[in-house]
Every structure is written in structure tokens, then in C-alpha cells.
GUVO-304456 format. One record per residue: residue in three letters; x, y, z of N, C-alpha, C in turn. Coordinates in steps of 0.001 Angstrom, whole numbers, plus 500000, padded with zeros to 6 digits. Atoms other than C-alpha are relative to their C-alpha. Example, Ala and Ser with C-alpha at 12.3 -4.5 7.8 and 13.67 -1.06 7.14 Angstrom:
<dogus>
ala500890498810500000512300495500507800500900501200500000
ser499180498810499940513670498940507140499230501090500730
</dogus>
This chain:
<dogus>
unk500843498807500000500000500000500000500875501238500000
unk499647499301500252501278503255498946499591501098500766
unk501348498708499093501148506907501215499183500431499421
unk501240499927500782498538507634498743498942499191500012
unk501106501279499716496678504816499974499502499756501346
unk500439500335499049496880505111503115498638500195500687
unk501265500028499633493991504768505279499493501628500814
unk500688498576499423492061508583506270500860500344501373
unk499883499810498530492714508247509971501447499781499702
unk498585500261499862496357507329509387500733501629499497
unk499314498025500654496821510731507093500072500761501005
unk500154499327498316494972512343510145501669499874500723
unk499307500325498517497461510797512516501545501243499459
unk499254499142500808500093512528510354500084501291500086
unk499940498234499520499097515947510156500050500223501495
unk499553499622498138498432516040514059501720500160500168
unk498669500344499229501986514907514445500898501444499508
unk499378498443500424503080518083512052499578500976500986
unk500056499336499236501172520023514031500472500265501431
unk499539499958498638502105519149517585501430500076500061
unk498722500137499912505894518493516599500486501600499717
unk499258499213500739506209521829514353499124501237500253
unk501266498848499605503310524220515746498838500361499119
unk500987499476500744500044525748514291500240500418498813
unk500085498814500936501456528619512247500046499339498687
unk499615500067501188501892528047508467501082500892499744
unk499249499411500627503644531232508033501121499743500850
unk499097500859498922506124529532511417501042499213498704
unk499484501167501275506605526850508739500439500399498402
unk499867499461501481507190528564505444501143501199500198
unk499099498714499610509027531661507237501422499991499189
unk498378499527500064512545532967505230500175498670499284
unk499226501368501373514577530823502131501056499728500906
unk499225500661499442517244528990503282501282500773500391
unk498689499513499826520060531287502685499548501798500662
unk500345498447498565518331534185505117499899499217501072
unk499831500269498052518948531439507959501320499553500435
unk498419500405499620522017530825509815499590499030500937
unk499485501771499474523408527514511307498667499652500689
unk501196500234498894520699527697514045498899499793499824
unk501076500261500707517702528155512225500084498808499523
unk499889501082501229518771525334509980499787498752500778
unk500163501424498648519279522840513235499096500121500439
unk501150500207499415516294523788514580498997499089498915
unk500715500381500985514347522689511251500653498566499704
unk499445501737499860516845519269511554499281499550501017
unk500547500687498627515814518464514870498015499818500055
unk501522499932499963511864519149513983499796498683499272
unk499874501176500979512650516451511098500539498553501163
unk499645500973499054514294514360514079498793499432500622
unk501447500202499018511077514502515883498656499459499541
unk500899500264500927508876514162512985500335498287499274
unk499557501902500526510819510360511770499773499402501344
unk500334500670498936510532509515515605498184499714500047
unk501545500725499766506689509849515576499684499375499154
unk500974501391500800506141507990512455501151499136499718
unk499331500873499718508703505669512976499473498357499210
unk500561501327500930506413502765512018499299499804498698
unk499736499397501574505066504226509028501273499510499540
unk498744499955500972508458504664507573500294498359500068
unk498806501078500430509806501433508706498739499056499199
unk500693500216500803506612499896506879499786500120498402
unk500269499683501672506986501855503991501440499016499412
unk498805500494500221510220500394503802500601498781499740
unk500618500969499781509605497165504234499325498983498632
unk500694500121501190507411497059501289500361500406498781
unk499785499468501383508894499230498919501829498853499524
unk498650500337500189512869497650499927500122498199500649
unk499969501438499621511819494248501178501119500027501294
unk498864500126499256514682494858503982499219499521501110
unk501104500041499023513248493152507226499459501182501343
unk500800499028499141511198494813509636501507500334501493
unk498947499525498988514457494729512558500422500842499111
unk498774499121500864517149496391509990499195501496499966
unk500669498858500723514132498976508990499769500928501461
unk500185499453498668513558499808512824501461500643500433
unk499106499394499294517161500162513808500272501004499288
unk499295498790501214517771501969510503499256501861500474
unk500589498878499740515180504577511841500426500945500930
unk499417499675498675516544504931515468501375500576499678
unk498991499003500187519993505757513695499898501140499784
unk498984498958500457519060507870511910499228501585500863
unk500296499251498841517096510035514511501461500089501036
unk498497499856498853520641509684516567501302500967499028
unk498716499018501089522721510976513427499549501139499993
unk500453498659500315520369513933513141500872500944501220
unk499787499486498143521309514824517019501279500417499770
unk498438500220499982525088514679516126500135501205499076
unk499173499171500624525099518128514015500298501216501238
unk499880499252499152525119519566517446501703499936500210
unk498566500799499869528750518126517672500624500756498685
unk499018498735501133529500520086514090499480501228499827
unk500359498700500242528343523267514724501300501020499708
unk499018499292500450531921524735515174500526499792498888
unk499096500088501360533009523003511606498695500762499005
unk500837499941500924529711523676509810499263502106499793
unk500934499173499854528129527060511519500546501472498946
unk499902499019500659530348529753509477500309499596498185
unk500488500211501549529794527980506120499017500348498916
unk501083499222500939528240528844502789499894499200498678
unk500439501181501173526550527107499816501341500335498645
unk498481499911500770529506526368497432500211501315498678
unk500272498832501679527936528987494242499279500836500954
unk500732498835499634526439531362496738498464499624500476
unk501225500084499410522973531934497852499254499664498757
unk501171500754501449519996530403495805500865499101499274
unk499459501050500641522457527574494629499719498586500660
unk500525501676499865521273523646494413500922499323500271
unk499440501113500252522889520682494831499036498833499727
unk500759500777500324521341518029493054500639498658500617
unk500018501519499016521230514239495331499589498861499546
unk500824501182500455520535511081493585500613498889501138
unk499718500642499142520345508292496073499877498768499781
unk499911501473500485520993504469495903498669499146500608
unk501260500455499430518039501792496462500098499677501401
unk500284500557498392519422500470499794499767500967501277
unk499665499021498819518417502809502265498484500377500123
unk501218499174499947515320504222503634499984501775501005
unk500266499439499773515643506124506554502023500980500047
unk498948499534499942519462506782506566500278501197498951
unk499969499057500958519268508711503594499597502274500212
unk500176498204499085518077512057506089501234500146500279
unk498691499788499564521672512036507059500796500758499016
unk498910499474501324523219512660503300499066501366499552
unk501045499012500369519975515153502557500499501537501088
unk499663498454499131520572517418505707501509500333500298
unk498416499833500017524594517429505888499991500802498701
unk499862499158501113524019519034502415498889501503500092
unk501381498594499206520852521635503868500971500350500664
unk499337499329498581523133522443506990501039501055499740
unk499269498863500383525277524465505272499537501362498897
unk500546498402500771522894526983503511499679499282498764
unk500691500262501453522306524672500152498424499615499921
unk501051500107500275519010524382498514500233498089499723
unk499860501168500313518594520465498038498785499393499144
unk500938500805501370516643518303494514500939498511500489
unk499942501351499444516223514815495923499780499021499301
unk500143501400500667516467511314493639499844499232500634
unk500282501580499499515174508491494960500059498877498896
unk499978500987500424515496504978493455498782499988499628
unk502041500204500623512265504237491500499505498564500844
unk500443501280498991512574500851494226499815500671501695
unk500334499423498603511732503673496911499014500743500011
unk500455498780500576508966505444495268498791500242501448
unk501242499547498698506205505242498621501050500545500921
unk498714499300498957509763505715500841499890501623500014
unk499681498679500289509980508988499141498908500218499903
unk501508499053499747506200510092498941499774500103501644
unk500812499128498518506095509772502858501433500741500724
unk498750499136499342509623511274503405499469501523499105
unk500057498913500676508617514318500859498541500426500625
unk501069499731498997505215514507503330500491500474501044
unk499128499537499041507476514932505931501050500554500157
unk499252498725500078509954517295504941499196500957499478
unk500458498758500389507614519819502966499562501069500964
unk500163498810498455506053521419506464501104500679500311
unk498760499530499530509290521665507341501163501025499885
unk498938499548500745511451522507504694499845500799498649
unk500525499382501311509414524068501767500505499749498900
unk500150500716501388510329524216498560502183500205500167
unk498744500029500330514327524371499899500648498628499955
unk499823501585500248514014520405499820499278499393499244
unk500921500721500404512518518661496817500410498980499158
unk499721501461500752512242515320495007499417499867498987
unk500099500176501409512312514531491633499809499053498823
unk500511500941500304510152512037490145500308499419498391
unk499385500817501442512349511410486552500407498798500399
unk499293501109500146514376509164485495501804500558500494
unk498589499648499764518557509120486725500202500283499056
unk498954499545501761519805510050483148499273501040500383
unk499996498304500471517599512866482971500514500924501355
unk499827499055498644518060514034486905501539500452499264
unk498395499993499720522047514103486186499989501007498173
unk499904499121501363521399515846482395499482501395500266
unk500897498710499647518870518505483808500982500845500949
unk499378499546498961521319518814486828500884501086499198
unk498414499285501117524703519639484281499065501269499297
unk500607499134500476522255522144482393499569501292501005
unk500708499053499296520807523746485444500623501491500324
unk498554499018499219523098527387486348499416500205501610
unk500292499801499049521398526985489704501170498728500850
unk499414500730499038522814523547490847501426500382499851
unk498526500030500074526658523993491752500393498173500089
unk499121501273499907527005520359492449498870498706499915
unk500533500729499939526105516678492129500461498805500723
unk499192501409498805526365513809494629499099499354499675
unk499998500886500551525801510603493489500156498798500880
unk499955501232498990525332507229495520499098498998498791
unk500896500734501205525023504419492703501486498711500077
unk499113500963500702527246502255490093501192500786499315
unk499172499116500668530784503721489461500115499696498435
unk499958500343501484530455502172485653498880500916499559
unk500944499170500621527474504409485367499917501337499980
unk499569498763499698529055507640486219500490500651499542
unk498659499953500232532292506894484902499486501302498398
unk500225499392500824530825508033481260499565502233499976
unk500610498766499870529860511502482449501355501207500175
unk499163499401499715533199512331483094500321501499499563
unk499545499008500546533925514866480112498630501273500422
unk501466499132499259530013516617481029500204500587501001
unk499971499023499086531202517552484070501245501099499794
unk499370499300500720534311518740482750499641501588499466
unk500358499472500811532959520885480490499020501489500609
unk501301498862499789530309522614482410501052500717501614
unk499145499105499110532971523183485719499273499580501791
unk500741500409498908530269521639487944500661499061500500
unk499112501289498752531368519142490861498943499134500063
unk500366501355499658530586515479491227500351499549501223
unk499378500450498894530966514317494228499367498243500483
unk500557501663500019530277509912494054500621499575501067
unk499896500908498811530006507741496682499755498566499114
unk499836501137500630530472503774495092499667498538500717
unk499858501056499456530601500347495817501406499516500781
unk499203499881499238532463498653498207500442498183499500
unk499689501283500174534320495023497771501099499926501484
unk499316499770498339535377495541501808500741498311500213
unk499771501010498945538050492858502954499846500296501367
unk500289500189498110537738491544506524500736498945500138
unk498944500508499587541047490072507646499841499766501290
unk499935500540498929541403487919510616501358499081500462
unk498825501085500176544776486872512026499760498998501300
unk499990500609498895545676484404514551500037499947501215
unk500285499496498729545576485908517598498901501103500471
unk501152498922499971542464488147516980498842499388501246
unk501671501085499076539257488183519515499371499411498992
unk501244500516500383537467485730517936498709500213499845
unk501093499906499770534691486036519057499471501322499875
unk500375498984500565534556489572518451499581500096498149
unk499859500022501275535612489048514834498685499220499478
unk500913500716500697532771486380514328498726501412500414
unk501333498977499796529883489006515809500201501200498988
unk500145498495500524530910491863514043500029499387498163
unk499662500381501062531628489414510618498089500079499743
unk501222500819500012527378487942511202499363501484499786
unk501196498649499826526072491580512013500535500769498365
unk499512499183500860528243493764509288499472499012498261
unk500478500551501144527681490899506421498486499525499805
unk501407500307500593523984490131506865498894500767500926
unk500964499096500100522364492989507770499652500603498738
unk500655499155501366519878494478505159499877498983499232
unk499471500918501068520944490738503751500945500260498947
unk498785499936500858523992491679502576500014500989499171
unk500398498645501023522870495013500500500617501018500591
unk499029498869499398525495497349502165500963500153499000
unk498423500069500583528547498761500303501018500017500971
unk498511499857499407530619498704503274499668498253500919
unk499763501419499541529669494518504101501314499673499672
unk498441500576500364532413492208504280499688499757499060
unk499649500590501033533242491003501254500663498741499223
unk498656500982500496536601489321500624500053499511501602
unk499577500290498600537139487660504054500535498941499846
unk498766500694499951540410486352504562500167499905501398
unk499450500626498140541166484228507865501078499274499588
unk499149500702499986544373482763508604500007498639500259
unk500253501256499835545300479573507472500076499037501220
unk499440500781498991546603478435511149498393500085500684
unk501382500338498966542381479048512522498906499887498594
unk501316499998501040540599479099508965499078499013500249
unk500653501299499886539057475484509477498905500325500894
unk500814500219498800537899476277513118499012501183499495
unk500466498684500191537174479895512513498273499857499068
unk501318500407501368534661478541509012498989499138500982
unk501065501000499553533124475806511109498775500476501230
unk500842499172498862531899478334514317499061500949498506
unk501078498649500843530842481251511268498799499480499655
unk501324500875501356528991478453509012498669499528500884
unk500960499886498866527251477605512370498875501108500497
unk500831499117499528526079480628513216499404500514498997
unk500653499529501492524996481302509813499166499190499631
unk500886500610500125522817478342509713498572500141500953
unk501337500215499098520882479433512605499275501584499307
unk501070498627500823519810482967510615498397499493499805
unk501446500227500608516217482981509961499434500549498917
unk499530499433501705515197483649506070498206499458500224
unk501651500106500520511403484710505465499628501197499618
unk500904498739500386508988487424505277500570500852500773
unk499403498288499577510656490862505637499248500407500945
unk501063499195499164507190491605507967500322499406501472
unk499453500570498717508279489054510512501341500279500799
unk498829498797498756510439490743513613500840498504500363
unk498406500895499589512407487132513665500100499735499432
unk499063499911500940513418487363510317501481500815500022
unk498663499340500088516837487987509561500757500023498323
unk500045499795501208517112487561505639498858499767499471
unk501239499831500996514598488766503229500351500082498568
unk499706499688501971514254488886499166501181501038500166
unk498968499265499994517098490417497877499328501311498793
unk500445499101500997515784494230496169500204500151498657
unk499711499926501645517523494343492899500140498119499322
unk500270500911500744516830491637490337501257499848499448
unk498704500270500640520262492405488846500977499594500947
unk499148500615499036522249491812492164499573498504499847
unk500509501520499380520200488308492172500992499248498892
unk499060500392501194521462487656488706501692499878500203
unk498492500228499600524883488185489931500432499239500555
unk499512501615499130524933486151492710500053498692499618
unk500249501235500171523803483253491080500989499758498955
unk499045500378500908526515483759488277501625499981500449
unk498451499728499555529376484506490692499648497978501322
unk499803500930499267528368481490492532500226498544499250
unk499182501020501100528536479139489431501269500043499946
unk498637499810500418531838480346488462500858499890501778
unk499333500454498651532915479686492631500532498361499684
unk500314501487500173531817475997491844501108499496498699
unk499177500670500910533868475738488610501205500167499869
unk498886499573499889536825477143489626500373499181501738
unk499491501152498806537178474524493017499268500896501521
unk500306499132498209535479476736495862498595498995500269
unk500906500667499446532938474664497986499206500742500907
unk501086499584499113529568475847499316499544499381501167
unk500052500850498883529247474810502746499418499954500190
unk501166499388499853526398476856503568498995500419498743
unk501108499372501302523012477583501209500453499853498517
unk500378500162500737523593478235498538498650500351498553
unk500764500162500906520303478098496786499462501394499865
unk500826498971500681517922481078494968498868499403499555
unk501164499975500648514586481090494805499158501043499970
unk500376498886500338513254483775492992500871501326500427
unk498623499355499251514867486787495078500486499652500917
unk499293500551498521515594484742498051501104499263499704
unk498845500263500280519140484375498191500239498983501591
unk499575500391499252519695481678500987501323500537500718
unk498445499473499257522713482971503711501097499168499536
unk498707501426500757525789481071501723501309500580500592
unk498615499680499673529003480628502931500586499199499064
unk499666500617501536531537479743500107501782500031500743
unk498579500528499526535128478122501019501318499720498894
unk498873499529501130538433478390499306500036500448498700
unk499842498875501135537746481400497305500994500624499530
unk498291499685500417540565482369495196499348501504499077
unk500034498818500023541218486156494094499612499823498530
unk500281500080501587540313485109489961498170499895500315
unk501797499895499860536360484293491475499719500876499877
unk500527498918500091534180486556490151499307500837501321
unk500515499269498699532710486767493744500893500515500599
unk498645499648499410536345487893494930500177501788499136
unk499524498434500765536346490702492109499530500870500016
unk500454499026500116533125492331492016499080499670501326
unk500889499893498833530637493696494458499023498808500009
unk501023501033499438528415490789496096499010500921501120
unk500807499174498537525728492761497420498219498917499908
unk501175500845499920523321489955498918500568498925501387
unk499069500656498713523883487240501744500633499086499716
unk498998500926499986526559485394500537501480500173500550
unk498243499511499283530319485358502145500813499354499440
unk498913501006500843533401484374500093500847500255500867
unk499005500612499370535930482788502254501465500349499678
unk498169500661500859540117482382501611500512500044500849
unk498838499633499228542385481661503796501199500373499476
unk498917499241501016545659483411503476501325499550501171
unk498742500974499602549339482174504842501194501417501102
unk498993499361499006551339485244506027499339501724499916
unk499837498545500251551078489173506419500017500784498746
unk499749499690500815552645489963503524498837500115498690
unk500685500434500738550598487834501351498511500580500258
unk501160499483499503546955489095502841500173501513499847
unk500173498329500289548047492676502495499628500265498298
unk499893499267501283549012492319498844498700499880499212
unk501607500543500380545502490330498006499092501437500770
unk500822498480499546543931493249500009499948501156498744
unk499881498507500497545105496260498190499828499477498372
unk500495500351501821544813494302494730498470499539499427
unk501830500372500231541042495253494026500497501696499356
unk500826498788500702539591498137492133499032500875500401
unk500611499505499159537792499174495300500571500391501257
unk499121499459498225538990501134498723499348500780500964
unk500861499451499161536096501684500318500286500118501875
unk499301500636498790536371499858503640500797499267500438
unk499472500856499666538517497744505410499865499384501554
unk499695500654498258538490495575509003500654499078500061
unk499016501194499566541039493883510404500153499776501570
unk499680500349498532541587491776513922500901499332500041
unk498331500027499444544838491012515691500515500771500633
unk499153499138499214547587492113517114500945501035499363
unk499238498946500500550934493748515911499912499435498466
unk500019500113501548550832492233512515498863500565499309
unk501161499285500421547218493386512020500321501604499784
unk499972498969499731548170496854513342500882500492498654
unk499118499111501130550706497076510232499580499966498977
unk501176500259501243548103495950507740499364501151499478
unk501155498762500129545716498589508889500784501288499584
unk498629498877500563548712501252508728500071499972498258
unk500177500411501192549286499952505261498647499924499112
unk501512499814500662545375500084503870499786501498500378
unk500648498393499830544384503786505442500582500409499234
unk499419498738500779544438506176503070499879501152501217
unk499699498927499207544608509831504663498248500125500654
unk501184499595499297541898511416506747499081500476500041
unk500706499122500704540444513619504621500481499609498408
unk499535500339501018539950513254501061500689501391498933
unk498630498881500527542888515350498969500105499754498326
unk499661499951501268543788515776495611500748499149499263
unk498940500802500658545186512578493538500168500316498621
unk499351499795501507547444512305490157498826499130499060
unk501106501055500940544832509593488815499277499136501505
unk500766500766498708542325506838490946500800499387500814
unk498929500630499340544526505438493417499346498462500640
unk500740501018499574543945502199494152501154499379500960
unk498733500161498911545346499923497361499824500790501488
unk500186498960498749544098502480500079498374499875500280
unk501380500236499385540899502321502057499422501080500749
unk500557498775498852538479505427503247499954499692501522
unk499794500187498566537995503888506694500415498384500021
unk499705501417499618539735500912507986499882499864501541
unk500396500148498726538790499359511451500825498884500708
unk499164500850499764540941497585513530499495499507501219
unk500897500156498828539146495748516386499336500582500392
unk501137498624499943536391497698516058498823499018498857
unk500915500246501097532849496681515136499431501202499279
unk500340499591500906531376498029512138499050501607500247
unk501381498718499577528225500182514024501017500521500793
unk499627498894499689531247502117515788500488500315499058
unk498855499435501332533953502549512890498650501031499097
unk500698498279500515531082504469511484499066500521500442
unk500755498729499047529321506028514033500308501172499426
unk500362498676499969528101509680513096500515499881498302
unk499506499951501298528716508666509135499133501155499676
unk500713498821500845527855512111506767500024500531500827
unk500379498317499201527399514335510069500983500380500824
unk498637500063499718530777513977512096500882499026499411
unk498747501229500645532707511096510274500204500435498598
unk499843499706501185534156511857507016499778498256499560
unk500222501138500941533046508661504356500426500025498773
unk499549500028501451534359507428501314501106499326500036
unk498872501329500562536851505475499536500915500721498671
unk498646500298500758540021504886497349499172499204498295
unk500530500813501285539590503623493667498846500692499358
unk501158499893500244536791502995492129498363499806500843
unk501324500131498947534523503210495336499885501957500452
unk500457499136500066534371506708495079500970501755499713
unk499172499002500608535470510391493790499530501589500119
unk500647498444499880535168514180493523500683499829498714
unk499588499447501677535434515607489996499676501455500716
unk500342498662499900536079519455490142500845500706499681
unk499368499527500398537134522227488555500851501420501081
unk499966498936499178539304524503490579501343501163499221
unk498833499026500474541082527857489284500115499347498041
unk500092500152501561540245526638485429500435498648499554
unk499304500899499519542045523347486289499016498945500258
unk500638501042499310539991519964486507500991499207500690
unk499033500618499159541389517666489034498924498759501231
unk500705501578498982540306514264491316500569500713501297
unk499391499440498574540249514464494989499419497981500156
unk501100500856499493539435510980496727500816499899501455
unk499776500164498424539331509909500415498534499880500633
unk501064499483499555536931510347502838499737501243500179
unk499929498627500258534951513319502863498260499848500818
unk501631499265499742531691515174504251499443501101499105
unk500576499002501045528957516331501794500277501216500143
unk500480498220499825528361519357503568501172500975499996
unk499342499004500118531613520729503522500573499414498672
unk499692500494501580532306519140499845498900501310499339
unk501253499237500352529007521369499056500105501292500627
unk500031497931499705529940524903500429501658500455500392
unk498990499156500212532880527237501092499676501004500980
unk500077499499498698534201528994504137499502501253499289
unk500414498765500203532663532331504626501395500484500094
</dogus>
């Protein structure tokens, strides 16, 4: 059922909640364009949006549910973050409060956003508001009720300095390059579908700023907590069912615990529960894209004919991707090369330091990384971080990782992602295109929209 469908009394319940969260007035709510308010104004109108996803909380995670098949837990916690991320621009007021929209006042940034996500997606929307820009919102056409009751619940709010844009991606990103309003475009997709746009942005002087896929190893040596490493491997790879760009991926355990290490994971991976997204003790649901399904099932042939053994699942029916665990995966598997976004886990054990670093950094992705251990780990992780901020490279650099985590689960290493944590990656997991001083030029690393999207006063 669609918010256009919903039932009378539910709309009701809705407006009340505008009203009681955001007050009576209309002209309260409509008052002053974006770039006649400073920092404060702007957080107050975050925090109303904080208050406004807390009361319809079950709405959203419903809509979500239905439109992204993700199960009903993932869609709940996803909500509670992102009501906690909103809270956290109190924490960047001194980086954010004397900032300014990157082309001046009355300048856009146009936002196209990827299918996996429902409520997290307020995080990348207002980190780009918080600094004075006007924001044109893309949703996935696999989010289209997501976005009719999120664009219900920002318009009170946010008027016409937040809106969503019911094309198609080719034309959002053609209309964008044409527009002399937007200064910039951020992008959360397929870096092969970007890549082509290159000379367009070029040309026009406008900034790209892509966020990509992730092919995240997760290294485990022989003296790591265990038992940490397995919780944070179960939660980070099959939440959402595996539809993250920063899941594990490549996961390499050492050959001296691989055996034991596979036989506890494959365990705890058999006890998952795989049904209806509506049921609260589900833990994998259909997988959203039809073309990820297609993948899996062709990267898992080519596992099978190249000597890797399925221990776990395995099977596909229809979009249900059974939780698979897949054993001596070698770096030529197609599931080793490209993104696996679904619940499968490719295995390898690996023999020394050396060897596990160089298999690391030899991908075409540098999104994330996690590693557990001790001092040999610690020189890994040294060796994968790229810098801290993302900077200006000669070409894509590949071999380097936006955040790497070193005994650290996943829900801290990116605590406060988009609103205090800078995000992003190495390679082809993500980029800035921009022209500066007449001069095009790459930046990559991690980075925050909102100060990618404006310019100190």
C-alpha cells in the first residue's frame, strides 16, 4: 500500500503529528529561504525532522519494508539511527556554523540516492541543507512510497528548499549539468554508470561528488578476539541481507584458525532465519535488485567451477538468496572481484602478512577495510588507510581504504557517518570531479557532503 493509499485516519494521525511536533502557524513553517537562515535556524528545522521520523517511525519502517523488502528489525534500527545521526550536528556546529553554499545563495545541489536505504538517507539530505544549500532529491524508483512519505514529511518543514524529483537518473544528472542553479552533484550508485559523464562535468565546471561500491576485505589473524571478529563478521555481512557497500566482502582468515574459525561462522549462519521481511524474527529477506540476484547466482557458478565449495546455502529462489558461505575462494572468482551485494560470504584463507596485504590492496575498490589482531594486524591497517580527509590525487589510486577498522565493530567505525565522520573510499569506490582555478582535478578519500558542498565564509 502506497502513502497515497493510506487509510484517512492514518493521514489524520500525520498531520496532528506536524502540528504538535512543528506548531500551528503556516507562516512559522514557510518563514525565510534557506540562505536568510544561519546555522541555528537550519538545526532547529533538523531536529523538527528528528522529531517528525521519531513519531512515524512505524510508518516509515513499513513503507520500507514494502517498497525495499529489507526486514522489519534492519528497517527499525535503521530509523533509530538515523534520529541519533540527526542529534550529532550539534557536535558540528563549530566546523559547519560559518559555512556557505559552494555557488552562493539560491544555489542547488542536486542528490541522487541508491536503492538500499530508507531512513538513513536524512543524514546525506541534511549534511548538504546544513550548510545553507538548497537540496533536489532522487530516489530509486525501488523507493517510490519511501519517498512520497519522506517528501510529506519534509515539505512542512522545509518548503520548497528540499525537493524530490520524480524522473528518470539520466535525465536528473542531464537537467542537473544544464541547470546554472545547481553547483554540484552527489551521486550514491554504480561507478560504471558515472564513469561516462566524466567529460560533462568537465565541460560545464560543475562538481561530482560519488560515493560507490564497496568490495570491503575483513582480515582475521591468529591471535584476533574471535569472538569479536565472528559478531561483528554475522552483524556487518547480513544485515539488510547483505545490501550494504561497506559489508564484508573478501574475508580472509588465517590459514593456522581458517578450518575452526569457518566451522563456528557456518554455524552461526545456519541458525539465521530467512522469510517474510514483515516478521520481527526474520533475519534475511528477498534480495531488492533483480540484477544483484542475477549476479549472485553467476558469481556462485563460476565459485563451483573454479574449486570453491559451498558449505552453507547456497540456493535462489526467485529473490531469496539463501545465507551462503563459500570456502576456498581464490582472488580470479568473480565473487572475489566484484561487488556481492546479497547474503553470501566468500571465504580464503591466506598464509602470512605479507601475502593478505598484497591480496587486500589488489582490488579496484577502497572503500572499507576491518582487520583483527595484534601487531601484525596493526601494520596491515597502517598499510590500507588512506589519509583522513579526502585530497587531491594524480589519477584513481587504488590499494588504500576510506575507513579501515581495527578491532572495532562496524556500528562504531562508522558512528556519526555524513554528520561527524568523514566517508568514502580509494579507487573505484568513490570520487570528487572538480574544477578549481580553470584546472579539473580528482580528489578521493573520505569526505563530508556538507563541507564538499559549500565554502568557508
Amino acid at each position: 500500500m502506497g502513502f497515497s493509499a493510506l487509510p484517512s485516519a492514518q493521514k489524520c494521525d500525520l498531520a496532528v503529528t506536524f502540528k504538535r511536533v512543528l506548531g500551528e502557524s503556516a507562516a512559522v513553517l514557510w518563514a525565510g529561504r534557506i540562505n536568510q537562515m544561519n546555522f541555528e535556524e537550519r538545526f532547529q528545522k533538523v531536529m523538527d525532522l528528528s522529531q517528525v521520523l521519531k513519531k512515524n517511525r512505524q510508518t516509515l519502517v513499513d513503507m520500507a519494508v514494502k517498497d525495499l523488502r529489507f526486514t522489519v528489525r534492519d528497517c527499525t534500527i535503521e530509523v533509530d539511527l538515523a534520529v541519533e545521526r540527526l542529534k550529532m550536528y550539534e557536535q558540528a556546529r563549530a566546523l559547519l556554523q560559518d559555512r556557505r553554499p559552494l555557488a552562493g545563495p539560491d544555489s542547488r545541489v542536486s542528490l541522487m540516492l541508491s536503492y538500499n536505504g530508507s531512513a538513513w538517507i536524512n543524514s546525506a539530505i541534511t549534511s548538504i541543507y546544513m550548510v545553507g544549500n538548497r537540496v533536489s532529491v532522487k530516489f530509486s524508483s525501488k523507493g517510490k512510497d519511501v519517498m512520497a512519505l519522506t517528501e510529506q514529511m519534509y515539505r512542512p518543514i522545509f518548503g520548497e528548499d528540499i525537493t524530490f524529483y520524480r524522473g528518470s537518473g539520466r535525465s536528473f544528472i542531464e537537467q542537473s549539468l544544464k541547470d546554472p542553479e545547481v553547483s554540484a552533484v552527489v551521486v550514491f550508485g554504480f561507478d560504471e554508470n558515472i564513469m561516462p559523464y566524466d567529460e560533462a562535468f568537465k565541460s560545464t565546471g560543475k562538481k561530482l561528488v560519488f560515493e560507490g561500491p564497496g568490495q570491503d576485505p575483513f582480515i582475521v589473524f591468529p591471535d584476533a578476539d574471535r569472538e569479536l571478529a565472528l559478531r561483528d563478521l554475522m552483524q556487518a555481512k547480513f544485515m539488510y541481507s547483505g545490501q550494504t557497500c561497506t559489508a564484508p566482502k573478501r574475508i580472509f582468515i588465517h590459514s593456522a584458525i581458517y578450518d575452526d574459525f569457518l566451522e563456528e561462522f557456518t554455524a552461526r549462519v545456519k541458525r539465521l532465519v530467512v522469510g517474510d521481511p514483515m516478521d520481527a524474527n526474520t533475519d534475511i529477506s528477498p534480495v531488492a535488485s533483480d540484477l544483484a540476484v542475477q549476479r549472485i547466482g553467476v558469481q556462485l557458478q563460476d565459485a563451483r567451477r573454479k574449486g570453491a565449495q559451498i558449505v552453507v546455502g547456497g540456493a535462489i529462489e526467485g529473490n531469496l538468496v539463501s545465507p551462503t558461505v563459500v570456502k576456498n575462494s581464490t582472488d580470479d572468482m568473480l565473487g572475489m572481484q566484484e561487488e556481492v551485494f546479497g547474503p553470501v560470504a566468500f571465504t580464503s584463507p591466506f598464509g602470512s602478512m605479507e601475502q593478505v596485504l598484497a591480496r587486500s590492496r589488489n582490488h579496484k575498490y577502497g572503500l572499507r577495510a576491518a582487520v583483527f589482531g595484534g601487531s601484525e594486524a596493526d601494520q596491515v591497517v597502517q598499510a590500507l588507510r588512506g589519509q583522513d580527509y579526502c585530497h587531491p590525487v594524480s589519477d584513481y589510486t587504488f590499494g588504500k581504504f576510506g575507513t579501515v577498522a581495527h578491532n572495532e565493530m562496524r556500528s562504531e567505525s562508522w558512528r556519526g557517518a555524513f554528520i561527524v565522520k568523514p566517508v568514502g573510499g580509494y579507487g573505484y569506490s568513490g570520487w570528487i570531479w572538480e574544477t578549481v582555478a580553470g584546472k579539473f582535478r580528482i580528489k578521493q578519500g573520505p569526505k563530508l557532503l556538507s563541507l564538499e558542498t559549500s565554502t568557508e565564509q
